[in-house]
C-alpha positions as CSV (number, residue, x, y, z in Angstrom):
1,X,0.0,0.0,0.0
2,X,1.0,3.8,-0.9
3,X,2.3,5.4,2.1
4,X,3.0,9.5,2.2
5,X,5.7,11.1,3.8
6,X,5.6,15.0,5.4
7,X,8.8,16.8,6.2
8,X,8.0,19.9,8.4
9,X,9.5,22.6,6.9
10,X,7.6,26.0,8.0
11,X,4.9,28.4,6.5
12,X,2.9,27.9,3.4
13,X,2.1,30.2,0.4
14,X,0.2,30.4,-2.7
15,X,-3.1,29.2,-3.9
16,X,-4.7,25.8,-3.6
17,X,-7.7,24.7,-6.3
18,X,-10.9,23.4,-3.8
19,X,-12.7,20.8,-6.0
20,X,-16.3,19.7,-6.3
21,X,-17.7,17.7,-3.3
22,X,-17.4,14.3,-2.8
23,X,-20.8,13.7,-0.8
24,X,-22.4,16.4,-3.4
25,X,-21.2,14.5,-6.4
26,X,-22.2,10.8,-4.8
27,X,-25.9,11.9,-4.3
28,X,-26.0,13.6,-7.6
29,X,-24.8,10.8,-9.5
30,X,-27.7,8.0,-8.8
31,X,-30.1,11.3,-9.8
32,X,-29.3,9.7,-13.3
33,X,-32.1,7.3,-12.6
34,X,-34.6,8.7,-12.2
35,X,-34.6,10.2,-15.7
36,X,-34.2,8.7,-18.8
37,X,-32.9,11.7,-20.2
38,X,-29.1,12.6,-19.7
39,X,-27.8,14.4,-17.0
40,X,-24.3,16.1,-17.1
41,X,-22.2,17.0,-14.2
42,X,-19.5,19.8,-14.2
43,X,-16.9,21.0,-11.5
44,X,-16.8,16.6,-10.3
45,X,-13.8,15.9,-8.4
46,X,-11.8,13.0,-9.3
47,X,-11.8,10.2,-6.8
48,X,-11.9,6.4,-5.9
49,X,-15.5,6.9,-4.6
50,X,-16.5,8.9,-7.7
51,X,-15.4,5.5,-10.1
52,X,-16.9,3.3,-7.6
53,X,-20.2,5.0,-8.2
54,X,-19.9,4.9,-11.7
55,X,-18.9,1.1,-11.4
56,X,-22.3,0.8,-9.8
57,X,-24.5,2.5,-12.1
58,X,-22.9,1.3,-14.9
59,X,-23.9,-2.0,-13.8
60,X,-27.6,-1.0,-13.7
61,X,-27.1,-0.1,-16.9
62,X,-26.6,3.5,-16.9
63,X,-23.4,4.7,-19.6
64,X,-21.2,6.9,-17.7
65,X,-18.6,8.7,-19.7
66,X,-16.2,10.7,-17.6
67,X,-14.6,13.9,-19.5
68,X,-12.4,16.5,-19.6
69,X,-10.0,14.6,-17.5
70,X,-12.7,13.4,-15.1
71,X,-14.2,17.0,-14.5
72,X,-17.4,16.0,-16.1
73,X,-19.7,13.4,-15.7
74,X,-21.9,12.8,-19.0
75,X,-24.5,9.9,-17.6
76,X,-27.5,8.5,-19.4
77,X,-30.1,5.9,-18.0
78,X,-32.4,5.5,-21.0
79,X,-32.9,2.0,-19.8
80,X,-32.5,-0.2,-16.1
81,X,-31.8,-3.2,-17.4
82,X,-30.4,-4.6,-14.0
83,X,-32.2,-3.8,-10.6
84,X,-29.6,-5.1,-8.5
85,X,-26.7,-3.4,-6.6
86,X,-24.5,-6.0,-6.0
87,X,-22.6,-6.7,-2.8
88,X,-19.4,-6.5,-4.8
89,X,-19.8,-3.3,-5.2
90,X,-21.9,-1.8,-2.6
91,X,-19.5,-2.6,0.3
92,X,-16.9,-0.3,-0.9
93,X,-18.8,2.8,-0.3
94,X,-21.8,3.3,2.0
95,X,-23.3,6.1,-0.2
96,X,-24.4,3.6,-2.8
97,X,-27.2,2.6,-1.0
98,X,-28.5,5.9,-2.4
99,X,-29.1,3.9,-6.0
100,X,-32.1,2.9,-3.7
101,X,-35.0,5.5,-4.3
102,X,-34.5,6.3,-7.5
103,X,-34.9,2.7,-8.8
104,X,-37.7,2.2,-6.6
105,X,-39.5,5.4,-7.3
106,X,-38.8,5.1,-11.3
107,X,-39.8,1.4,-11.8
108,X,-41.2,0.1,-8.8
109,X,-38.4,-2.1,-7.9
110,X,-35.0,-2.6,-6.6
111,X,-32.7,-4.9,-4.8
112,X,-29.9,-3.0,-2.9
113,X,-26.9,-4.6,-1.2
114,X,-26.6,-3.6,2.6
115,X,-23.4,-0.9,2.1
116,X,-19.3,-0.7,3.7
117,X,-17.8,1.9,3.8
118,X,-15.4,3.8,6.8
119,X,-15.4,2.5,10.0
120,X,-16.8,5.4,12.2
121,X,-19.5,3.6,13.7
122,X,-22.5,1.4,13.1
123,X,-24.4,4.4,10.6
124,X,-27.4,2.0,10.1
125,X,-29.9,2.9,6.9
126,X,-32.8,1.9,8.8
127,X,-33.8,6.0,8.5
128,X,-33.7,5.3,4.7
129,X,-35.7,2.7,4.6
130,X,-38.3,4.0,7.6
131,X,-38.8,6.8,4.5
132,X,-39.3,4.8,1.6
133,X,-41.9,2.9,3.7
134,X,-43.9,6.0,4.4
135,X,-44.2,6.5,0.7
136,X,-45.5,3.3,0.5
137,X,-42.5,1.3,-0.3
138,X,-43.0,-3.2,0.9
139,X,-39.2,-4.1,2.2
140,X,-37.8,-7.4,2.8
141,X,-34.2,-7.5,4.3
142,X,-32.9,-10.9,3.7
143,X,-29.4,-12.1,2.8
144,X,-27.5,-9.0,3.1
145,X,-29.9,-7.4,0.7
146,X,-33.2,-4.8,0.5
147,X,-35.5,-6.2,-1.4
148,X,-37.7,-3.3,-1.9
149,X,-40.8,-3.0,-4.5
150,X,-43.9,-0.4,-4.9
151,X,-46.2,-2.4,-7.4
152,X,-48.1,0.7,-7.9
153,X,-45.6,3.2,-7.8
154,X,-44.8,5.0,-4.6
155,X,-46.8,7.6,-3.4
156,X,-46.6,11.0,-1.2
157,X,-46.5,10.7,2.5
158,X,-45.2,12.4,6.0
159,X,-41.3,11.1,6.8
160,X,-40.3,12.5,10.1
161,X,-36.9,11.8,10.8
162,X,-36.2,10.6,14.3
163,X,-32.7,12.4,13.9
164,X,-31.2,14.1,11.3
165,X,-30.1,11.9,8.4
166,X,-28.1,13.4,5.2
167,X,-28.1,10.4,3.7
168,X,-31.5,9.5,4.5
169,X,-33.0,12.7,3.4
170,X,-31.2,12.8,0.0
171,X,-32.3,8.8,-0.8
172,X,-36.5,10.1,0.5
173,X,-35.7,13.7,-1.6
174,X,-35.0,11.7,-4.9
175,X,-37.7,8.7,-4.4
176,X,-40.2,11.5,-3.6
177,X,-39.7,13.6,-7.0
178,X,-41.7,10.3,-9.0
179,X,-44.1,9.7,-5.8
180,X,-47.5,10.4,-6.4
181,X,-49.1,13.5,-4.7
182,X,-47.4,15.4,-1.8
183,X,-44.5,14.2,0.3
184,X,-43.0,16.8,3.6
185,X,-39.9,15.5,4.8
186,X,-39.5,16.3,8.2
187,X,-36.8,17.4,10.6
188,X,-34.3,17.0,7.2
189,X,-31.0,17.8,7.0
190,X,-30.3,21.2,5.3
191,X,-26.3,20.6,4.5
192,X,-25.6,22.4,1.5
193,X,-25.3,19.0,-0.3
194,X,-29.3,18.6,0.0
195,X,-29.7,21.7,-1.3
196,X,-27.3,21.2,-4.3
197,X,-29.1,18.1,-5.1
198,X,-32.8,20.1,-4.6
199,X,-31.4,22.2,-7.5
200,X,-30.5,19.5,-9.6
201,X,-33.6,18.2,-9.4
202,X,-35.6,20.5,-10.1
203,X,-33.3,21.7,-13.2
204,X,-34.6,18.4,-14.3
205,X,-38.2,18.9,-13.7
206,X,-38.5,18.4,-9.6
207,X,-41.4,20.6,-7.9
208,X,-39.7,21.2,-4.4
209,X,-39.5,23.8,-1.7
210,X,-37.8,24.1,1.3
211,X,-34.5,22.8,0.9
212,X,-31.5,24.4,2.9
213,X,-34.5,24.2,6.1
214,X,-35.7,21.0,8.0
215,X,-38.8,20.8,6.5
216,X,-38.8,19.9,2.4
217,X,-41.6,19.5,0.0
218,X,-42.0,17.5,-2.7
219,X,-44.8,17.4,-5.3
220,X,-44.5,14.4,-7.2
221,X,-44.7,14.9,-11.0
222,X,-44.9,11.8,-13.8
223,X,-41.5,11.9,-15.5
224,X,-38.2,14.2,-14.9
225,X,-35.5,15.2,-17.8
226,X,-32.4,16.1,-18.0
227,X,-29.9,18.5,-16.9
228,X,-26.5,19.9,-16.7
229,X,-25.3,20.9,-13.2
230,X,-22.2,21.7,-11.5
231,X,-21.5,20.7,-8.2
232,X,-21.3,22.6,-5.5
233,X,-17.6,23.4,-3.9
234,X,-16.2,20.7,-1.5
235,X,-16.7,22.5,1.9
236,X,-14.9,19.6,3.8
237,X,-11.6,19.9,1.2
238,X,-11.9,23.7,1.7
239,X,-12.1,23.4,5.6
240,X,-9.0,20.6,5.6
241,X,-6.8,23.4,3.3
242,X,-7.7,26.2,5.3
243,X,-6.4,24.4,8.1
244,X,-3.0,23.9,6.5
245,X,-1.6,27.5,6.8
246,X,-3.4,27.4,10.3
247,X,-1.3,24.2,11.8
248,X,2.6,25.5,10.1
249,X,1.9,29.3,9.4
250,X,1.6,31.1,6.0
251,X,-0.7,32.8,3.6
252,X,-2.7,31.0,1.6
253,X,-6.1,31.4,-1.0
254,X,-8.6,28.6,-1.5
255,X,-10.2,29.4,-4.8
256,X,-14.0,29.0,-5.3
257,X,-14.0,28.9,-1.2
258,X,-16.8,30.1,0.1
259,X,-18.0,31.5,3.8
260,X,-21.3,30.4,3.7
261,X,-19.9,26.5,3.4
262,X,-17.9,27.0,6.8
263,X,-19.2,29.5,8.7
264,X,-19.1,27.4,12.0
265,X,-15.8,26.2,11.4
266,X,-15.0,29.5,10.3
267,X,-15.5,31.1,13.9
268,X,-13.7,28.7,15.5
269,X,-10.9,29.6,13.1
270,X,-11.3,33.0,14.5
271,X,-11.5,32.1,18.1
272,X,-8.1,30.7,17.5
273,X,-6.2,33.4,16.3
274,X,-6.5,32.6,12.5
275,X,-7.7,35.2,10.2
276,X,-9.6,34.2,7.3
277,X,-11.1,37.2,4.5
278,X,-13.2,36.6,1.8
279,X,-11.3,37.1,-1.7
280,X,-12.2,37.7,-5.6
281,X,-11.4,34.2,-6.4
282,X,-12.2,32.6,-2.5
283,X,-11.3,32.7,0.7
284,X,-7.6,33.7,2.4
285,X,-6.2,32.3,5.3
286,X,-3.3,33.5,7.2
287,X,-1.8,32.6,10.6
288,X,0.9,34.7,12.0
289,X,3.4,34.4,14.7
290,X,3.2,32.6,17.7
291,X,1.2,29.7,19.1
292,X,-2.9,29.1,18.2
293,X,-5.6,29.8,21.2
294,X,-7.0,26.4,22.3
295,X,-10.7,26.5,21.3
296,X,-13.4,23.8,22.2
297,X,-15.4,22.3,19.4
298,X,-18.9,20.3,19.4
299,X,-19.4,18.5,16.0
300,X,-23.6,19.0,15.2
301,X,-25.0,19.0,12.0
302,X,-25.3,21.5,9.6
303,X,-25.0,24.5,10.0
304,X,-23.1,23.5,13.3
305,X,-19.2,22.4,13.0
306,X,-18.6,19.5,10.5
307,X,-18.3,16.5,12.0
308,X,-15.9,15.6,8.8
309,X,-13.4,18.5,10.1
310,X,-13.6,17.1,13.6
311,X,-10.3,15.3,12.8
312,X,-8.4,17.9,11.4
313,X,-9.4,20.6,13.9
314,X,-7.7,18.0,16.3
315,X,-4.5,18.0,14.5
316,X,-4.0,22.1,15.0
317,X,-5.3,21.8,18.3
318,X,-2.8,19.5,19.0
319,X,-0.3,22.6,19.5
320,X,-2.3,25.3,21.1
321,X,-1.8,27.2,23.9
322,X,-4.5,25.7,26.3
323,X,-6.3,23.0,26.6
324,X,-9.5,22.5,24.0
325,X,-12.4,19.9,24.5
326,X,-13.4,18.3,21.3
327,X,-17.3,16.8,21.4
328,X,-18.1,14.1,18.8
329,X,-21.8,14.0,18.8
330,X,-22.7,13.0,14.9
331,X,-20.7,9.3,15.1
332,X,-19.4,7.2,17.7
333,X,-15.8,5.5,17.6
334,X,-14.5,8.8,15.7
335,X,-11.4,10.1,17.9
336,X,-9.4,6.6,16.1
337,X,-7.1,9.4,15.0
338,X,-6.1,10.4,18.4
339,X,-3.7,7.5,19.5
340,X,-1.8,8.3,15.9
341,X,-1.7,11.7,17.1
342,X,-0.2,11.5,20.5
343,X,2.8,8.8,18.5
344,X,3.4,11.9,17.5
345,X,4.0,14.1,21.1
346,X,0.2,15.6,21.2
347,X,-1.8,15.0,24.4
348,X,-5.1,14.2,24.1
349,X,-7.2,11.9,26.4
350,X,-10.5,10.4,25.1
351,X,-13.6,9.7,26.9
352,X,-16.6,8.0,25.1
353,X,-17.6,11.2,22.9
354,X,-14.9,13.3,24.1
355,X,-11.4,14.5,23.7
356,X,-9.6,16.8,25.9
357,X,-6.4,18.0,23.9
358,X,-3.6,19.6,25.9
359,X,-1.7,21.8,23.5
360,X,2.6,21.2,23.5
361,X,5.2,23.3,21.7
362,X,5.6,20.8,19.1
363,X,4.7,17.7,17.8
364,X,7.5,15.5,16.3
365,X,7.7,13.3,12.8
366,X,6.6,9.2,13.0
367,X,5.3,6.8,11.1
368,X,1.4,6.2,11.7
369,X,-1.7,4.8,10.2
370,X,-4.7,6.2,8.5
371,X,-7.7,4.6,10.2
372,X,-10.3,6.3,8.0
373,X,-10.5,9.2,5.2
374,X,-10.4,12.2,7.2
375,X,-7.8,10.7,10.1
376,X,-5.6,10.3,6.7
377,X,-5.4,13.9,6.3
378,X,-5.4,15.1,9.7
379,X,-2.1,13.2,10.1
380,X,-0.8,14.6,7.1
381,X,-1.4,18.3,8.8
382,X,-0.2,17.1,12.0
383,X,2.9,16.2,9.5
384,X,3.2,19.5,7.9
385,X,3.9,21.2,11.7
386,X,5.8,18.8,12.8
387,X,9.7,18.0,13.6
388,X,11.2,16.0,11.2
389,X,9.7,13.4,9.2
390,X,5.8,11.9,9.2
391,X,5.2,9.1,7.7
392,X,1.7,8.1,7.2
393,X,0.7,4.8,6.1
394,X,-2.6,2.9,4.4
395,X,-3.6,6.0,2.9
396,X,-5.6,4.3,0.6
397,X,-8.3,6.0,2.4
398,X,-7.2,9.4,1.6
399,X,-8.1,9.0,-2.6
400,X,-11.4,8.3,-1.7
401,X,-12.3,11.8,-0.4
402,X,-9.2,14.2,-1.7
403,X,-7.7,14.3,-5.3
404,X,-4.1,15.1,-5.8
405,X,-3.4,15.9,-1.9
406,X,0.5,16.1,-2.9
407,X,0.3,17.8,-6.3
408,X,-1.8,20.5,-3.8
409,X,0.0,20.8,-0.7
410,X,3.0,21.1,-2.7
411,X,2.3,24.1,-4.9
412,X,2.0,26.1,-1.8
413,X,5.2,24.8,-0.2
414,X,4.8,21.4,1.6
415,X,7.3,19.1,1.6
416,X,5.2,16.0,0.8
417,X,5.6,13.2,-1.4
418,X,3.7,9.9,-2.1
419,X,5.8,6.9,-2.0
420,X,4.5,3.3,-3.9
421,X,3.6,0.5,-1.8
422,X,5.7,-3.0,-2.1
């Protein structure tokens, strides 16, 4: 397995590209089929999770042809000629369970493998399929698989959500655009994601209102068509980035960064001593001299602080002046990070959902292990502050959520290369 290795070796400078979001892209992508009609999507960020989704829907038999060196998506579902999501597949990514509503809502039918993906807790679908059932949806769970089917179609009804669900709401959102008559979608998640996909949708013919709040509408309408959409800026690559100058000092501009993406982690930034100004071309981020304030962080959903930054936040913590409490209420068994962290000098002790990080002078070079996508990165920060030489190992993990983290990092001054597995 690749390993990459970070040589501490002081501020950063220069610009860094932020790319289109994963978790946008993912949902967007299955939106394919629920039209037979092509849908195109610009600004896509190249990643392992982005071909395993088109592996999946290519195998439902959707074409999939990936463009100007994988910045656009061109998909077409003019026919389903398979209504299984194999376990193959599935496994590798947890967000392919969202093939789920479309197919159901389009044809009536669908058998979807029971997903994989990171291991940050048990992040069970029942929500999704509690959703599909209030549109009328029969389910069978048997083997590993959902066999779901809606003889008559599916049709509008109340979903409350117990607890807020992104995943949940964007698998109801899609099912709900073919459902007959009315479907509210209560206590939904309003990350900017949902609402990028709410736009999609109705570029293709959706009737909804209420996205970006907790309470969506959908009127069902008989057929959607296509569409060309770009995906909204990565908020979780911005927020990683911005954190870069924050951890080794530096200038530096995320272009196509936005405030209205991170304006939770944003404040926390600020509460730390980190300025960050709005820009022509994004957002600037400049530490100066001196050690950052120690700042406690509670991860809720959005518009609250990221649960996906929870990890990297750590990692500049790590060497504050103070000591900062970190709360991890979104997913249990998320501070896996932490014992990489202190191999490298930081002090952190962890309680159930809770981390107390006591801030040293310095944290120094080792080898560690990636445990999950955004540990990866928060080592690699830790790296980039540190004495000497980091190397982090399986970061396999790491190409499923950031594309060219070297080729990035680099242009604005890291010392950071990628080096082949055996």
């Amino acid at each position: 397995m690749d390993s990459i290795i970070v040589t501490g070796n002081g501020p950063l400078k220069g610009q860094i590209p932020i790319a289109g979001a994963k978790n946008a892209c993912l949902t967007l992508m299955p939106a394919t089929l629920l039209s037979e009609e092509p849908l195109t999507l610009t600004n896509a960020p190249r990643l392992s999770d982005i071909r395993t989704m088109t592996q999946l829907l290519q195998s439902l038999g959707a074409e999939v042809t990936s463009l100007q060196d994988g910045k656009v998506l061109a998909m077409s579902s003019h026919t389903i000629d398979n209504h299984t999501a194999d376990y193959d597949i599935v496994r590798k990514m947890r967000a392919s369970i969202l093939v789920l509503g479309p197919m159901l809502a389009r044809d009536g039918h669908a058998v979807v493998s029971l997903p994989g993906g990171c291991a940050i807790g048990a992040r069970p679908v029942d929500l999704h399929l509690k959703a599909l059932e209030a549109m009328g949806a029969e389910l069978d769970l048997r083997e590993g698989y959902v066999h779901a089917k809606a003889p008559g179609g599916l049709k509008g009804g109340i979903v409350d959500f117990p607890f807020v669900s992104v995943g949940a709401t964007e698998n109801a959102l899609m099912a709900a655009t073919l459902a007959k008559g009315t479907t509210v979608l209560k206590n939904a998640a309003r990350e900017p994601e949902i609402v990028d996909l709410a736009q999609c949708l109705r570029k293709m013919g959706a009737q909804i209102e209420g996205e970006g709040t907790s309470t969506i509408t959908i009127q069902g309408v008989d057929r959607l068509g296509g569409a060309t959409h770009p995906v909204v800026t990565d908020r979780i690559e911005l927020g990683t980035y911005m954190l870069a100058p924050a951890i080794c000092g530096g200038e530096v501009e995320l272009l196509g960064g936005r405030i209205d993406l991170v304006g939770a982690f944003c404040e926390k930034l600020d509460a730390a001593g980190i300025s960050v100004e709005e820009t022509a071309l994004g957002l600037k981020v400049t530490r100066g001299n001196g050690r950052v304030r120690a700042v406690d962080v509670t991860t809720e959903p959005f518009p609250g602080f990221p649960t996906d930054l929870q990890a990297q936040m750590m990692a500049l913590l790590c060497t504050a002046d103070g000591v900062s409490v970190l709360e991890e209420k979104i997913f249990e068994n998320r501070f896996m990070h932490a014992p990489e962290l202190m191999r490298m000098g930081a002090k952190i002790d962890v309680h159930g959902g809770t981390a107390t990080v006591t801030g040293v002078e310095r944290l120094k070079g080792a080898p560690v292990m990636a445990t999950d996508l955004r540990a990866s990165v928060s080592l690699i920060l830790a790296g980039l502050a540190a004495e000497g030489e980091t190397i982090v190992n399986r970061v396999y993990h790491l190409d499923r959520g950031y594309e060219r983290v070297e080729e990035k990092l680099g242009a604005v001054g890291a010392r950071i290369e990628r080096v082949a597995g055996k």
